[in-house]
MARKOLGU-557192 format. One line per field, with one value per residue (C-alpha): residue number from 1; x, y, z. Coordinates in steps of 0.1 Angstrom, whole numbers. Layout:
timar	c(NUM|...)
c1	c(X|...)
c2	c(Y|...)
c3	c(Z|...)
***
This chain:
timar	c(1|2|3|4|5|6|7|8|9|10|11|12|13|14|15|16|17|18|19|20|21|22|23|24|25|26|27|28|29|30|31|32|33|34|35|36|37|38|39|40|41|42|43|44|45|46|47|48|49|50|51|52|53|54|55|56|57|58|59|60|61|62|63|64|65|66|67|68|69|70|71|72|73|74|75|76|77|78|79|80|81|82|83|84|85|86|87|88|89|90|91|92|93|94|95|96|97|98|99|100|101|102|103|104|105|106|107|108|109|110|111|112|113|114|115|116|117|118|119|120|121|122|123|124|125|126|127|128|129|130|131|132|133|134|135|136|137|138|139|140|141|142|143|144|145|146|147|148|149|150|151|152|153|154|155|156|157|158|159|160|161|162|163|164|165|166|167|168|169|170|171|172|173|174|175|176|177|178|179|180|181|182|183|184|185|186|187|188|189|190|191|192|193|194|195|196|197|198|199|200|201|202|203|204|205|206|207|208|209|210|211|212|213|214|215|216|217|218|219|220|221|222|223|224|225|226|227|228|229|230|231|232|233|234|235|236|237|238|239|240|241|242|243|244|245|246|247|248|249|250|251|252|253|254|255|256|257|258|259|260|261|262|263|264|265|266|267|268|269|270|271|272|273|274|275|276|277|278|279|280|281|282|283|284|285|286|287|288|289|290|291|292|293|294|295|296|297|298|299|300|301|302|303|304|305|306|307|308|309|310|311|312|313|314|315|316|317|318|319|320|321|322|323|324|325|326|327|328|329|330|331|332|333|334|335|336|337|338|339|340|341|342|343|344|345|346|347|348|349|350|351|352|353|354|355|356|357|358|359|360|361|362|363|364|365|366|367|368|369|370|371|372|373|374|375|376|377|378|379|380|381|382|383|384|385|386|387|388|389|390|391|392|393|394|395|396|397|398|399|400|401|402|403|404|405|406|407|408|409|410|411|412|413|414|415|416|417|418|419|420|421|422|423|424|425|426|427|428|429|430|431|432|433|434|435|436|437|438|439|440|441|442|443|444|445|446|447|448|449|450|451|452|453|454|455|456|457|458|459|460|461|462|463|464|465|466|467|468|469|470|471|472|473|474|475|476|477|478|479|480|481|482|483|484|485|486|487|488|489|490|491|492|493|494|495|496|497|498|499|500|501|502|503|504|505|506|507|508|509|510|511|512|513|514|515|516|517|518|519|520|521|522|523|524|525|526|527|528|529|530|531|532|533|534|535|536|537|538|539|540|541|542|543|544|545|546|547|548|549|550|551|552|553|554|555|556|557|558|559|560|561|562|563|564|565|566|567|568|569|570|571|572|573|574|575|576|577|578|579|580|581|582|583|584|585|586|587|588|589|590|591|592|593|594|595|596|597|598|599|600|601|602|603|604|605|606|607|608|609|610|611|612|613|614|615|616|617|618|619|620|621|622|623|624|625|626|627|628|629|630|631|632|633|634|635|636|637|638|639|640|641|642)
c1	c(-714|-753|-748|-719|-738|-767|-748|-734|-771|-780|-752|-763|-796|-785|-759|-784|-812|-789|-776|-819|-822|-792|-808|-844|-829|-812|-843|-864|-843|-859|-824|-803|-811|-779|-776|-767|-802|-822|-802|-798|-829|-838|-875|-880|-889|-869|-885|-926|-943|-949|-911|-898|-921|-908|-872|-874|-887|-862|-833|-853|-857|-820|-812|-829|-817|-784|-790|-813|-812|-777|-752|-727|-699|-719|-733|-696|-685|-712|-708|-669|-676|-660|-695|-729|-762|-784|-818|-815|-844|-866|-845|-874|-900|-885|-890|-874|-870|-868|-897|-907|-938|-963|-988|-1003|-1012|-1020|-1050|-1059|-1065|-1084|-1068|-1071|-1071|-1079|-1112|-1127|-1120|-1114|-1121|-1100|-1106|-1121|-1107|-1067|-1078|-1090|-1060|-1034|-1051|-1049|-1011|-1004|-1024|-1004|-969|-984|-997|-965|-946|-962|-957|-916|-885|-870|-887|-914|-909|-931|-910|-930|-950|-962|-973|-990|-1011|-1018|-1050|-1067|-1058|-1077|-1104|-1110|-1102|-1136|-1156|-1146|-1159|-1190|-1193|-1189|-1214|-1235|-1232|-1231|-1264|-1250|-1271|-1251|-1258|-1243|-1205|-1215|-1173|-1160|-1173|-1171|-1160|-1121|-1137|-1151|-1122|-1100|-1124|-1123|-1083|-1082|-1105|-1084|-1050|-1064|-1080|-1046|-1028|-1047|-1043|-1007|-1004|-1023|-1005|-976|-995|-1011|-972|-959|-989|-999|-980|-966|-953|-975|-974|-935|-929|-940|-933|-901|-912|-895|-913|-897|-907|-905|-907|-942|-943|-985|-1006|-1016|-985|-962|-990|-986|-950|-961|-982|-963|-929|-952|-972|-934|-925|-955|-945|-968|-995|-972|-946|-924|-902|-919|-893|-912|-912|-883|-884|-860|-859|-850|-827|-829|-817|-844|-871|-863|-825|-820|-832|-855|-868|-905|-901|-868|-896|-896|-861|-856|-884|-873|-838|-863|-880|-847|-830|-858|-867|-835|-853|-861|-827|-815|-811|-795|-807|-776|-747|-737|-747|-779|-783|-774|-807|-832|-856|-869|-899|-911|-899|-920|-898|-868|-845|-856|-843|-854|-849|-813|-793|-809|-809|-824|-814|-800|-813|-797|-835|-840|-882|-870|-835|-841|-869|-870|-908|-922|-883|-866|-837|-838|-812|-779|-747|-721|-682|-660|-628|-612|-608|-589|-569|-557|-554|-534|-508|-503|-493|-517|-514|-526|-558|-568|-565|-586|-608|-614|-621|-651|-666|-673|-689|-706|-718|-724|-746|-767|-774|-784|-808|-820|-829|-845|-866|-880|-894|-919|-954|-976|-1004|-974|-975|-1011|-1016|-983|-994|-1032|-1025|-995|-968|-938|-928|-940|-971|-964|-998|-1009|-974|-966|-930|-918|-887|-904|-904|-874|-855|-863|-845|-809|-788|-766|-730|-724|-689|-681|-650|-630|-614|-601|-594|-571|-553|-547|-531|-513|-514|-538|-579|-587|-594|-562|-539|-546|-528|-547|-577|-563|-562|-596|-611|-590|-609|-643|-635|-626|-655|-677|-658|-670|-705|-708|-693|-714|-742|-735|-723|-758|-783|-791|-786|-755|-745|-725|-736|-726|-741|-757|-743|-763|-758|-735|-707|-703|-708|-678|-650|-661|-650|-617|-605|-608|-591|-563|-564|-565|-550|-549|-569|-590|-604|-596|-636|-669|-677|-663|-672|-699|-691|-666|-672|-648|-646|-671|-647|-617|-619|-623|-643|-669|-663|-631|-654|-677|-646|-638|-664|-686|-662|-673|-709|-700|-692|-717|-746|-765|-768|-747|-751|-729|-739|-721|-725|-733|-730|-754|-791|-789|-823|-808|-787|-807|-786|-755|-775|-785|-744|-737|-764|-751|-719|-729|-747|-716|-694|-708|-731|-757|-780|-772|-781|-776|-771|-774|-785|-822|-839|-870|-876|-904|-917|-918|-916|-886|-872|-837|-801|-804|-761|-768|-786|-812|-836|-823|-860|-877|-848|-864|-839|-864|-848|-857|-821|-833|-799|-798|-782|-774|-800|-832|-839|-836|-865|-848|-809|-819|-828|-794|-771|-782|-779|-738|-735|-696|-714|-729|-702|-676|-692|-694|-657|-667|-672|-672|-653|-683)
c2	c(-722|-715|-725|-700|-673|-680|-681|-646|-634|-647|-627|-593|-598|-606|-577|-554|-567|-558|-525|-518|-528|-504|-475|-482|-486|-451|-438|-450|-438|-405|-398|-397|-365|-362|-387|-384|-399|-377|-345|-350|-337|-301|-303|-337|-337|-371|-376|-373|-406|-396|-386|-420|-437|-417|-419|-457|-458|-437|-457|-486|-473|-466|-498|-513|-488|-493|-533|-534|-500|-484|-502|-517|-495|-467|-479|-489|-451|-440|-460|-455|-417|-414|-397|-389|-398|-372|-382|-418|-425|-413|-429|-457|-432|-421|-381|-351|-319|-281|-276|-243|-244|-216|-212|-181|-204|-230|-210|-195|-230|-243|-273|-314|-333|-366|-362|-335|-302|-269|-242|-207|-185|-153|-135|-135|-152|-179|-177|-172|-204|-225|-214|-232|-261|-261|-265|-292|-317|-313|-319|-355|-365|-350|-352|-318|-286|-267|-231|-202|-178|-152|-155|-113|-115|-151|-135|-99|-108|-117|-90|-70|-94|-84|-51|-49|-67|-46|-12|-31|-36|-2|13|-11|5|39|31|43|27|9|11|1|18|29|18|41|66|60|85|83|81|49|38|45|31|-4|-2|-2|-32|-49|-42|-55|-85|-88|-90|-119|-133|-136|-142|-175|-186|-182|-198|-228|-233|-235|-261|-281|-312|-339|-371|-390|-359|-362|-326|-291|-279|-270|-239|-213|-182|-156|-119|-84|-76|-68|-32|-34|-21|-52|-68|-48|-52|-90|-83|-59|-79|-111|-98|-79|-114|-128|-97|-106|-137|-168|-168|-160|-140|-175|-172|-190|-216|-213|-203|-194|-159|-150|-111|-108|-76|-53|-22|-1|-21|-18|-19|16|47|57|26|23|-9|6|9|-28|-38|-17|-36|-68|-54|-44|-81|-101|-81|-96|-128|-139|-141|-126|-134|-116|-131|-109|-105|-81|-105|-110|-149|-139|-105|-125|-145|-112|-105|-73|-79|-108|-105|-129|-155|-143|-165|-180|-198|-227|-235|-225|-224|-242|-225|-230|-205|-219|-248|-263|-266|-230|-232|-233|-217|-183|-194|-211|-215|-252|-265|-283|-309|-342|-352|-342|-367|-346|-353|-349|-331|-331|-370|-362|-342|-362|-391|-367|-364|-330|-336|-313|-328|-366|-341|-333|-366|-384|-354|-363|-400|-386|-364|-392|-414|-393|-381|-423|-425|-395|-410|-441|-425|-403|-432|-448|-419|-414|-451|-433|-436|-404|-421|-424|-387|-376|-346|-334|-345|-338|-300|-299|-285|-296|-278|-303|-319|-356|-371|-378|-394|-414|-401|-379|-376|-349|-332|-342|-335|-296|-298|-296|-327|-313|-325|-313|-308|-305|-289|-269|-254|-284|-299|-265|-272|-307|-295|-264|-256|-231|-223|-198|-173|-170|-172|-157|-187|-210|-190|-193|-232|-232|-212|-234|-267|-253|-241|-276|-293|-266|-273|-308|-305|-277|-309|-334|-307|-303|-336|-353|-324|-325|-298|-307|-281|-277|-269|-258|-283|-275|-305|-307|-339|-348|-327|-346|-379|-374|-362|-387|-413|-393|-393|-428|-436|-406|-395|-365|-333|-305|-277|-308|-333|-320|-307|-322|-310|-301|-264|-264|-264|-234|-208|-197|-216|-203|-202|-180|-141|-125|-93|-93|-74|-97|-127|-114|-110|-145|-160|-141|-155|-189|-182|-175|-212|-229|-227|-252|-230|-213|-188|-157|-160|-138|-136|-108|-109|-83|-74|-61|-39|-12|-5|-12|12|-9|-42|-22|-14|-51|-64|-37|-49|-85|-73|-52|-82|-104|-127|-146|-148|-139|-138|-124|-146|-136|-151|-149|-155|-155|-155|-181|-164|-127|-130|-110|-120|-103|-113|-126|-134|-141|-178|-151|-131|-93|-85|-106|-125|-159|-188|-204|-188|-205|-202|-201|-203|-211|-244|-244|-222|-236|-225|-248|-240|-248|-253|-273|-301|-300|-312|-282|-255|-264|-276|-272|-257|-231|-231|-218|-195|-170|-151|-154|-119|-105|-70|-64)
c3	c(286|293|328|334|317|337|369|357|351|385|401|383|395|430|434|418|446|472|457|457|491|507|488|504|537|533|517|545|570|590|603|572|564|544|519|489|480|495|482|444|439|461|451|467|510|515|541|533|519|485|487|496|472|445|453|458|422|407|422|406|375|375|383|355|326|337|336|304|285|285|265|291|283|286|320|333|320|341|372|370|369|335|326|344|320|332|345|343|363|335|309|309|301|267|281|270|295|295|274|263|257|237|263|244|213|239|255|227|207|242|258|257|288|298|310|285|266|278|260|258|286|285|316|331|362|343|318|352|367|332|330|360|351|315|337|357|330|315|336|344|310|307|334|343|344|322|309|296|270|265|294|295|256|262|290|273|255|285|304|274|280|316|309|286|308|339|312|311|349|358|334|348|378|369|349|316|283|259|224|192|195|225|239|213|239|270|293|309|341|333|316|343|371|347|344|383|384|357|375|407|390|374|407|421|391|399|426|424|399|423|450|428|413|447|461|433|434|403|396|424|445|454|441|431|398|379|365|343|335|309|304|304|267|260|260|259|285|291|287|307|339|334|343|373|391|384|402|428|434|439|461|486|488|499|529|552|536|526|496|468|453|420|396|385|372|339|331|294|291|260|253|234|254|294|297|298|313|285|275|278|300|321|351|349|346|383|398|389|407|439|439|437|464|485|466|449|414|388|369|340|300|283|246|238|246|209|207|215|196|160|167|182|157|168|149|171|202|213|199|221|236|268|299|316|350|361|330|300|268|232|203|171|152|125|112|95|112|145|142|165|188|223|219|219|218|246|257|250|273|285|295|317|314|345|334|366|367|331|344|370|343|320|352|340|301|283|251|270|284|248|239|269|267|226|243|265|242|215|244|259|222|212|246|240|203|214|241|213|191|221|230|193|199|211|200|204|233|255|257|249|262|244|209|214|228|197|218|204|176|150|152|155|162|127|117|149|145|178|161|138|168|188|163|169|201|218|224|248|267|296|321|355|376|347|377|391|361|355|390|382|350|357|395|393|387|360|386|399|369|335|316|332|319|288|287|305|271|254|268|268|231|219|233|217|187|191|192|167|139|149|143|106|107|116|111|151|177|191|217|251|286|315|335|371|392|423|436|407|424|454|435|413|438|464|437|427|458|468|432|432|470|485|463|472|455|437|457|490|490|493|457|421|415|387|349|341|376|399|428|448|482|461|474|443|433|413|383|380|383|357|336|339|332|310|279|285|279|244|239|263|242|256|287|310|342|362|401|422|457|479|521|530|524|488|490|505|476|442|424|431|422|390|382|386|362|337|342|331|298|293|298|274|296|285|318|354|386|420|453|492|517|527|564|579|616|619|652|640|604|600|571|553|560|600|609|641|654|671|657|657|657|690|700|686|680|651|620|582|558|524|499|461|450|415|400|425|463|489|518|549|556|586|564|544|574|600|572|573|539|524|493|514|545|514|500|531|517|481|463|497|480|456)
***
């Protein structure tokens, strides 16, 4: 018996060797530009050294959770395509993701590294700098991205800061004597020659933060940061210039006009702050339409939709609900300290389910769906569990900086139990291709018939039903996403169609449409799309997002971009945002919507296509098969009568 069980452990290591080797040889390959590899991760140039080496260690270290970590049913589930365990090449590493973390409380409180202490700043180009410093230590120490909440009221005080050294500067120069309450009167003339020093100072400050997110490089130096920054709250002087110069610092662009790819800018949308015409911040919510016609962020949360108005507390709006990255959300808590705050909460980790390969299992019998579907929920729950317990093994020098700077929402240095503080966030599951799953079933997407929207609110409902029981069942925040697929998309109807064939309407494409949308290729308008999907938001509160799509340059027409947004808040969504396609001419620096494979402007053939995959920018098309990717290629009839 040992012998065969050895010979069986010798075959595991052997196939697993070889299944290694094939995905170096792809990895290392300059002219597989297209593998699935190289594109599950946008952030990551493939093809650079520190690329390679950190893609080579992620297939390792998925190899060897899948071998040695993940129960076996769990791993056959996931190599089956039953489920997909989200970032399984950190699963080692016992990290969390999505963190949003306090950064005003953080500078305040001076910050732990390493190497030595740094002490608060005292102007906001040393605050601006720190910020991006903050999202790059975390990120080596957590998979996913890093998000700011409250980014404009974190940032205020030091605004004030340089505001009162600026007053002292120019009476300096204008040779006025200070003495004791001498600033109680100083002139307006002074005052208002220090406010234009502190706006200017305010400005660069920005926009090297934007520069020093988009250049300094983590994780071995494979990637730039997955940063989230929320705002537009903070009715302050100081605070509503934070907001100012941030978007105008995005609106400028890098050194030579490029499209930063981060942060990620999240609007939060209020009505009696900026979301309508009187509101002391309105000037703001139009400016943030202005940059995104031109820089495809900021995005919009919406703090009205009624799953987020139950949790605003007008009181502290700095506490607001946030988003991080391109969808994640964090609200509720079945912990009454955090319930209402997204600030120093995050994911733990998120297992996705694909519904379409239930649906074609369920060989359209509805009631067999339900049933399957009642199947994958509790495995994907079990697996997320046993990751959780896994991930609270943790003791607090495997993630210093986090439980010497306190940034989770309970400090858990002194009792060596992370879970103190893991427990604070989401433990969320995740779904792919309801609109396949609905053709499967009934013949037709939720776009295109309103019963099959019905069932689609239906499925999404119980699975939110799900969650929201094991939540009260186990005192853990249980919740649903709408999970942004990326490379998962492809992965799971490649293996549908080698297992069910070729079907029409479901795995006749190179991709599942993500979580509950539309199909992105059905001609639809976009109030109608709003329509459809803004209900599902309701439901997917572990994160959810609107996209619609717009053909032509959307600057020219703010006050239409303004009417959809409205729409959305209107409609019940929880955060939204605003596609079209973005080119630079790499010879002139043209940049705008360029349809033809010439420059309109100099007649140059070296245009850059910059398009949004599932919430984050992708830099140049040509590296994502010649810019002809299906996700892309479809999308050129979708929304086209908005």
């Amino acid at each position: 018996m040992s012998i065969i069980n050895n010979a069986s452990s010798v075959k595991e290591i052997v196939s697993s060797h070889r299944e290694l080797m094939d995905k170096i040889k792809t990895i290392s390959d300059p002219f597989d530009i297209d593998s699935e590899i190289k594109r599950g991760n946008a952030n990551i140039n493939g093809l650079s050294v520190q690329g390679k080496l950190q893609q080579i260690a992620n297939e390792t270290s998925k190899i060897f959770a899948l071998r040695h970590l993940v129960s076996r049913k769990f791993g056959e589930a996931h190599q089956n395509g039953d489920i997909h365990i989200h970032d399984l090449d950190y699963y080692l590493t016992k990290t969390a993701t999505c963190n949003q973390i306090d950064l005003g409380e953080l500078l305040q409180r001076g910050i732990w590294n390493e190497h030595g202490f740094i002490r608060p700043p005292r102007s906001i180009n040393t605050a601006a700098y720190l910020a991006a410093v903050v999202l790059q230590s975390h990120q080596n120490q957590q998979h996913g991205g890093q998000s700011f909440p409250s980014f404009d009221f974190s940032l205020a005080p030091y605004v004030k800061l340089s505001y009162e050294k600026n007053v002292k500067k120019v009476m300096d120069i204008m040779g006025v004597m200070r003495k004791d309450g001498q600033d109680a009167k100083v002139s307006q003339k002074i005052k208002k020659k220090a406010w234009e020093m502190t706006e200017a100072d305010t400005l660069q400050a920005m926009e090297g933060f934007v520069h020093n997110i988009n250049t300094m490089h983590s994780r071995g130096g494979g990637q730039v940061v997955f940063a989230s920054v929320n705002f537009g709250l903070d009715t302050s002087r100081e605070g509503r210039l934070v907001s100012k110069c941030l978007m105008q610092a995005q609106s400028n662009g890098l050194g030579k006009g490029e499209t930063p790819l981060f942060p990620i800018l999240s609007f939060k949308v209020k009505d009696g702050v900026n979301g309508l015409p009187e509101d002391p911040n309105y000037d703001l919510f139009r400016m943030s339409l202005e940059v995104t016609s031109k820089r495809l962020f900021p995005n919009w949360v919406f703090l009205d939709a009624p799953f987020n108005l139950s949790l605003y507390d007008s009181e502290r709006p700095e506490r607001a609900i946030s988003s991080m990255g391109c969808r994640t959300r964090l609200a509720a808590s079945v912990f009454p300290e955090s319930h209402g705050t997204s600030n120093k909460r995050g994911n733990n980790s998120f297992t996705s389910i694909n519904l379409p390969r239930i649906a074609l299992e369920a060989e359209k019998d509805v009631d067999k769906f339900f049933e399957i579907l009642d199947e994958r929920l509790g495995m994907a729950y079990a697996q997320l569990a046993e990751r959780f317990i896994y991930q609270c093994s943790a003791q607090p020098d495997e993630f210093r900086y986090l439980s010497e700077n306190a940034t989770l929402f309970e400090d858990f240095k002194a009792s060596g139990r992370i879970q103190d503080a893991l427990k604070h966030n989401s433990l969320s599951i995740g779904f792919i291709g309801l609109a396949e799953a609905l053709v499967a079933l009934v013949g037709k997407h939720h776009g295109e018939s309103k019963e099959a929207q019905k069932l689609g609110l239906r499925i999404v409902g119980h699975m939110r039903k799900f969650c929201d029981k094991k939540a009260k069942e186990d005192m853990l925040n249980w919740s649903l996403l709408a999970t942004p697929a990326e490379g998962l998309s492809e992965r799971f109807v490649k293996m549908d169609a080698k297992r069910f064939g070729r079907i029409r309407g479901v795995t006749d494409k190179d991709y599942y449409t993500n979580s509950s949308h539309v199909p992105v290729g059905f001609d639809i308008d976009i109030w109608e799309k709003i329509d459809i999907e803004a209900p599902y938001h309701a439901l997917e509160n572990a994160g959810h997002i609107a996209y619609v799509e717009i053909e032509d340059d959307p600057s020219v027409n703010i006050d239409g971009l303004e009417k959809i947004v409205n729409y959305m808040k209107k409609s019940g969504v929880g955060y939204g945002a605003i596609n079209h396609p973005l080119d630079k001419c790499l010879d002139c620096g043209l940049t705008g919507v360029i349809k033809s494979d010439t420059c309109t402007k100099c007649g140059g053939g070296d245009i850059q296509r910059l398009r949004r995959i599932t919430g984050y920018l992708v830099g140049d098309l040509k590296r994502w098969n010649n810019g002809k990717r299906a996700e892309e290629r479809d999308r050129v009839k979708h929304d086209k009568k908005g």
